[in-house]
C-alpha positions in Angstrom: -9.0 3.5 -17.1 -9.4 4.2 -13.5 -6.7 6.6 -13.5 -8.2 8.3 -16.1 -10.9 8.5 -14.4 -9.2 10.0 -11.1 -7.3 12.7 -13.3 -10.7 13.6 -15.0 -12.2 14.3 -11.9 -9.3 16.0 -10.3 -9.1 18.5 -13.2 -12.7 18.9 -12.6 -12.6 19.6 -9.4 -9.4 22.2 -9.8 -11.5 24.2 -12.9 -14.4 24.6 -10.4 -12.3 25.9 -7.8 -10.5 28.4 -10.6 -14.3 28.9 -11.8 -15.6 30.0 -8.4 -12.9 32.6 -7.4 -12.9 34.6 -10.8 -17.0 34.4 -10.4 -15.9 35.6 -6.6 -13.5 39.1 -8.4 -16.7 39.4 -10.5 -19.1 40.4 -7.7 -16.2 42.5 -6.2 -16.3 44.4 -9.0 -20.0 44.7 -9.3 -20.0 45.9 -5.7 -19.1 49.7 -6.0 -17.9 52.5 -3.7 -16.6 49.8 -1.0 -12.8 50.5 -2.3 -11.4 46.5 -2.1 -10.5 46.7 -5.5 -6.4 46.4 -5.6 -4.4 49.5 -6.1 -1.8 49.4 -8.7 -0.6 52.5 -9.8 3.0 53.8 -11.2 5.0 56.3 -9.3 3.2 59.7 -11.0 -0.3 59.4 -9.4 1.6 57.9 -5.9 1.6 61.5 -4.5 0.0 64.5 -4.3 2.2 67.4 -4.3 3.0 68.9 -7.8 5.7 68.5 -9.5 7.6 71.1 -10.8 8.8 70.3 -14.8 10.7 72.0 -17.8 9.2 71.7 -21.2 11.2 72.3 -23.7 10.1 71.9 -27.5 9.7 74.3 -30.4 6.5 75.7 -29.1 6.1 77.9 -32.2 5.0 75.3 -34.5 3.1 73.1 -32.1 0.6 75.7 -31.6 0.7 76.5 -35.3 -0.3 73.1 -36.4 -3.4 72.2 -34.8 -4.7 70.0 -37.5 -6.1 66.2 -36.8 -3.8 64.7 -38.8 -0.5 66.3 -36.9 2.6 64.5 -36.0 4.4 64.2 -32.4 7.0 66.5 -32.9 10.6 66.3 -30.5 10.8 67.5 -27.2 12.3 67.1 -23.4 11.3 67.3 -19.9 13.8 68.0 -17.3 12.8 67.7 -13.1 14.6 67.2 -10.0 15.0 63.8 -8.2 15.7 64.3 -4.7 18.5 61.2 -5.1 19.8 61.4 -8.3 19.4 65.5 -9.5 18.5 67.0 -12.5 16.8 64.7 -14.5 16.1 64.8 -18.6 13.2 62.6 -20.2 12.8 62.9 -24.3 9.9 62.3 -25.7 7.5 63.2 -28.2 4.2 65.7 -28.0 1.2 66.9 -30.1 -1.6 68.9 -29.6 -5.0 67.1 -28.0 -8.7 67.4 -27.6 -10.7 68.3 -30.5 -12.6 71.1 -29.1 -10.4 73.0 -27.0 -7.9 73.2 -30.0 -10.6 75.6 -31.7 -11.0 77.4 -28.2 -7.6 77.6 -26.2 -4.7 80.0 -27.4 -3.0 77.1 -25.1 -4.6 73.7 -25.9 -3.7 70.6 -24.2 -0.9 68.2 -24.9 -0.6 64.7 -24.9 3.2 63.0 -24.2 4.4 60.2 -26.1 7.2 58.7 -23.8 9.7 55.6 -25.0 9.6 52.8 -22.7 13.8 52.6 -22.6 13.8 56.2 -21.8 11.5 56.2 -19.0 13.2 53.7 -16.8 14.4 54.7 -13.3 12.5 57.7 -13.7 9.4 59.3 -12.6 8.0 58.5 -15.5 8.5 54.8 -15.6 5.4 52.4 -16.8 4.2 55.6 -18.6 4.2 55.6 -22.6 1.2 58.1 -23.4 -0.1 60.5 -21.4 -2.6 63.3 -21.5 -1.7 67.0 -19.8 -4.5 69.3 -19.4 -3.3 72.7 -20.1 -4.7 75.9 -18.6 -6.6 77.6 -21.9 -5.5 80.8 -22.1 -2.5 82.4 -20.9 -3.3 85.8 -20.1 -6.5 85.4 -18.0 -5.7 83.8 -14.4 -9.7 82.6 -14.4 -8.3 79.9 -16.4 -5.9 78.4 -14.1 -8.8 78.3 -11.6 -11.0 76.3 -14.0 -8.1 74.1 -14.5 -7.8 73.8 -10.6 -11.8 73.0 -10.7 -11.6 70.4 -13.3 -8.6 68.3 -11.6 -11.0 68.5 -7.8 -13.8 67.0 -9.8 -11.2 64.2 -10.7 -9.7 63.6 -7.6 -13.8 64.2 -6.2 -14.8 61.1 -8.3 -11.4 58.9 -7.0 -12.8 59.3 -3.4 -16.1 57.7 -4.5 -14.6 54.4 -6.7 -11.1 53.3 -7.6 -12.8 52.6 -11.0 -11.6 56.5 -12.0 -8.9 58.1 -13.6 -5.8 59.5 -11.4 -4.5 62.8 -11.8 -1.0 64.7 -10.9 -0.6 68.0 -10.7 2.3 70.0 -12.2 3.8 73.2 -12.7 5.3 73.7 -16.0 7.7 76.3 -17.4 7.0 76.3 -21.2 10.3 76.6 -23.2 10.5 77.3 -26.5 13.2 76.2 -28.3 12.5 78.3 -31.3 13.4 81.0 -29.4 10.3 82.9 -30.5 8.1 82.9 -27.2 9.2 83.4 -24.0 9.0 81.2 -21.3 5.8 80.8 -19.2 5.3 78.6 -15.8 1.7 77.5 -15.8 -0.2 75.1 -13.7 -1.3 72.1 -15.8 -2.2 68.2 -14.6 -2.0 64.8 -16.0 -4.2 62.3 -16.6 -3.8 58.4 -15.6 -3.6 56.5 -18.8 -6.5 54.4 -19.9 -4.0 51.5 -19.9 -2.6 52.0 -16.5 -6.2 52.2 -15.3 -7.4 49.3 -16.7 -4.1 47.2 -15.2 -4.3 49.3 -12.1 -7.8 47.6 -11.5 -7.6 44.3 -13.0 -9.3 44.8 -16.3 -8.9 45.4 -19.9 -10.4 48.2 -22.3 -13.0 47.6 -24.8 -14.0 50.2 -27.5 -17.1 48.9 -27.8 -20.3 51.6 -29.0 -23.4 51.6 -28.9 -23.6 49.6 -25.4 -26.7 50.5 -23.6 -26.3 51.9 -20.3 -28.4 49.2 -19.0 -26.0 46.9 -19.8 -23.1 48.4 -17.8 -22.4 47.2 -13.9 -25.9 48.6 -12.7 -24.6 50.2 -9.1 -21.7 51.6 -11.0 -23.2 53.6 -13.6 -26.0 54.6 -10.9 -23.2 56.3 -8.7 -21.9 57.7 -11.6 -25.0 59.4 -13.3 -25.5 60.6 -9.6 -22.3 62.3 -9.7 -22.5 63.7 -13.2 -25.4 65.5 -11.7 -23.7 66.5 -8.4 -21.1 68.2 -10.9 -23.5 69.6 -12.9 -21.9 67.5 -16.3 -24.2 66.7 -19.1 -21.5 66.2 -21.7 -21.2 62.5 -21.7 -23.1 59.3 -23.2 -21.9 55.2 -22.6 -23.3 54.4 -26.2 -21.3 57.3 -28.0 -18.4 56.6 -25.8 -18.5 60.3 -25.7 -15.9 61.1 -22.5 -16.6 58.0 -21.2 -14.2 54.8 -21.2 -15.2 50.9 -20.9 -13.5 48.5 -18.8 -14.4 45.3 -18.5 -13.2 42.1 -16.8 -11.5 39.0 -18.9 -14.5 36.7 -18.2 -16.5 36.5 -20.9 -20.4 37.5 -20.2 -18.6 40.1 -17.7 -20.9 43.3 -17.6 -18.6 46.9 -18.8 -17.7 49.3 -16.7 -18.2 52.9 -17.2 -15.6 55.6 -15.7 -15.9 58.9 -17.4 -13.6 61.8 -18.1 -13.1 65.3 -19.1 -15.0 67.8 -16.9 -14.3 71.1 -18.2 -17.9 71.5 -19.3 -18.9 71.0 -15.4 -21.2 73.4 -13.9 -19.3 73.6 -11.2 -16.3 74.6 -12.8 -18.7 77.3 -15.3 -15.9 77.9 -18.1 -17.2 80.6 -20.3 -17.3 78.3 -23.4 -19.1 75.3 -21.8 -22.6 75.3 -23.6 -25.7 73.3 -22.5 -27.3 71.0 -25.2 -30.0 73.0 -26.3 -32.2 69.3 -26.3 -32.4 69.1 -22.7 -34.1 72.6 -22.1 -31.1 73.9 -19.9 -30.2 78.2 -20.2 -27.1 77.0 -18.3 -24.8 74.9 -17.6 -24.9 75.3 -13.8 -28.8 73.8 -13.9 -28.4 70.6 -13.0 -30.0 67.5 -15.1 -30.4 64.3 -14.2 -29.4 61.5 -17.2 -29.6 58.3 -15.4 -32.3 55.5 -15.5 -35.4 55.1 -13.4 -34.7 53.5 -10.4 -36.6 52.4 -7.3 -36.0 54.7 -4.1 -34.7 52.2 -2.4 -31.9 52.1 -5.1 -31.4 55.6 -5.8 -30.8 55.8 -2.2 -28.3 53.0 -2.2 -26.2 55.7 -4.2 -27.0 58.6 -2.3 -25.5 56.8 0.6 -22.3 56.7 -1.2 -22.4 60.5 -1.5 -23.2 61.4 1.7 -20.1 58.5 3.2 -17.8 60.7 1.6 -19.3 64.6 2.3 -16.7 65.6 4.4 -13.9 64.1 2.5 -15.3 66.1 -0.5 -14.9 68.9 1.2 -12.1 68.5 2.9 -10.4 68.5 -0.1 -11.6 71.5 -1.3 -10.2 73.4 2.1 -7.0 71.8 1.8 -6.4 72.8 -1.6 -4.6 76.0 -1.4 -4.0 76.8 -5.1 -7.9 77.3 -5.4 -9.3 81.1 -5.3 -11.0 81.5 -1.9 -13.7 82.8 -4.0 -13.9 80.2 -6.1 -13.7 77.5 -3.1 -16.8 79.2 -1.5 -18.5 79.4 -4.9 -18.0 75.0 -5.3 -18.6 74.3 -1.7 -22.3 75.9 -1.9 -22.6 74.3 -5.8 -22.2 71.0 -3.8 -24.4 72.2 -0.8 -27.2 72.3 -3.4 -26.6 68.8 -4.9 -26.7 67.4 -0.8 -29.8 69.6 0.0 -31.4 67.7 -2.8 -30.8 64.2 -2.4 -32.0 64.6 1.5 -35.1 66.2 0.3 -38.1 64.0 -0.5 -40.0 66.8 -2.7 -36.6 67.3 -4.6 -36.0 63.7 -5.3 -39.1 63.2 -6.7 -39.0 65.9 -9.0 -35.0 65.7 -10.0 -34.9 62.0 -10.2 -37.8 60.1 -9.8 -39.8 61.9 -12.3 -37.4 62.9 -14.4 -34.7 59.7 -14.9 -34.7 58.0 -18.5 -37.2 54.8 -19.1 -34.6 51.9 -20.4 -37.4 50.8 -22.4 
């Protein structure tokens, strides 16, 4: 009896101690912006430089068919490996993203790899993975908006690890029909949800209609404060509408929000990026604030984060040689509006104060 006794409180005494580290990783997680979280990432989103890639696939028919209910149709990638040479991948592709498929002559793709095919290359640990395309192919405006929308990615990973990685590439399209000619293009991928959510410990739920009161509070704070910075309206946590839940394996665990797709950015202006005509904007450049009321105190908790990372924002943005001049200079004042506001008193009380969402 006694021993039973001992074990009882022994395996008491080992559950607390399991208990009171996960409840430990939970407050890690709830504290944003501080960048503790582990990094696991697979060898794509390692580096920075982009990768120069082959496509070849019969590019005929996957423009053709741009219907929802499309197949993955055969294709290849070939790049060079500093170690072992030329290198082949073959996979499967399809045309993406609802919207764009209406407005680009060149929509984007997403990759369907096999996991035995991947191995000891580049693409290892991938299986599906979105590439955003540049549009059209005979304006070069669209290879800057493309060059715009992956900043405002790799923007958001210097403000929380809780964001999607991106890689740039430089693709020559081949077609295999032999009906179009080849075309090299500038084009990025995006981290997979699933290498996200194991990159940062946690696991995706596709749960709608969650209030965005009931997300990690200083999470979704910094990023409704960035969706403004950006000038990005097009998103909603309930709808799940370019935004993705993570959550942590403990149940009670608040979500996390991270959010994707930027094209409709203000910063980035692409000439089919409309306003919603319910929130009063001519625009898309006008900046709106969609967060909740917060006290000042809180809002500037976040602001702090912002203004921490200023001149890595920038720096970016200088370093970034494939961007226009013009279009850098254009950005880099977009975003010296967004910091003249949140060290204005008169500006935050109109742009945030008075005009965040009640959660009631």
């Amino acid at each position: 009896m006694r021993t039973a006794i001992r074990l009882f409180l022994l395996l008491g005494i080992l559950l607390g101690g399991l208990l009171s580290m996960k409840a430990q990783e939970v407050e890690e997680v709830e504290q944003m912006g501080d960048g503790s979280t582990e990094t696991r990432c697979t060898a794509l989103f390692l580096e920075e430089e982009p990768i120069d890639i082959i496509l070849e696939a019969d590019l005929k028919s996957l423009f053709k068919n741009r219907s929802t209910e499309a197949e993955y149709q055969i294709a290849s990638i070939q790049y060079d490996d500093p170690i072992k040479g030329e290198i082949t991948v073959p996979l499967k592709i399809k045309l993406r993203g609802n919207f764009r498929k209406k407005q680009c002559s060149f929509p984007p793709i997403r990759f369907n790899f096999a996991k035995k095919t991947v191995k000891g290359t580049l693409f290892e640990g991938q299986d599906k993975l979105k590439l955003v395309t540049h549009c059209r192919s005979k304006k070069e405006a669209y290879q800057q908006y493309l060059f715009g929308e992956y900043l405002v990615y790799k923007s958001y990973n210097l403000l929380t690890d809780f964001s999607f990685r991106v890689r740039m590439v430089r693709i020559t399209y081949r077609d295999t029909s032999g009906k179009l000619d080849d075309i090299t293009r500038y084009a990025f991928f995006i981290e997979d949800e699933g290498s996200l959510a194991y990159r940062v410990a946690c696991k995706n739920i596709k749960q709608k209609n969650v209030h965005p009161e009931q997300v990690v509070r200083k999470q979704v704070d910094v990023l409704s404060v960035y969706q403004y910075m950006v000038g990005n309206t097009d998103w909603s946590i309930p709808s799940l509408h370019n935004i993705k839940l993570l959550r942590d394996s403990i149940p009670g665990t608040k979500p996390i929000a991270v959010p994707y797709d930027f094209d409709w950015s203000g910063i980035i202006s692409a000439p089919y990026a409309k306003p919603n005509p319910m929130l009063g904007i001519t625009s898309v450049k006008e900046r709106v604030y969609r967060g909740f009321c917060r006290s000042r105190e809180e809002f500037q908790e976040s602001f702090q984060v912002f203004l921490d990372k200023k001149d890595a924002i920038y720096g970016m943005y200088n370093d970034f040689q494939l961007l226009d001049p013009k279009v850098r200079k254009i950005s880099l004042a977009y975003y010296d509006s967004f910091y003249e506001a949140i060290q204005n008193e008169k500006t935050i009380k109109r742009e945030f104060l008075d005009r965040c969402r009640s959660a009631n």
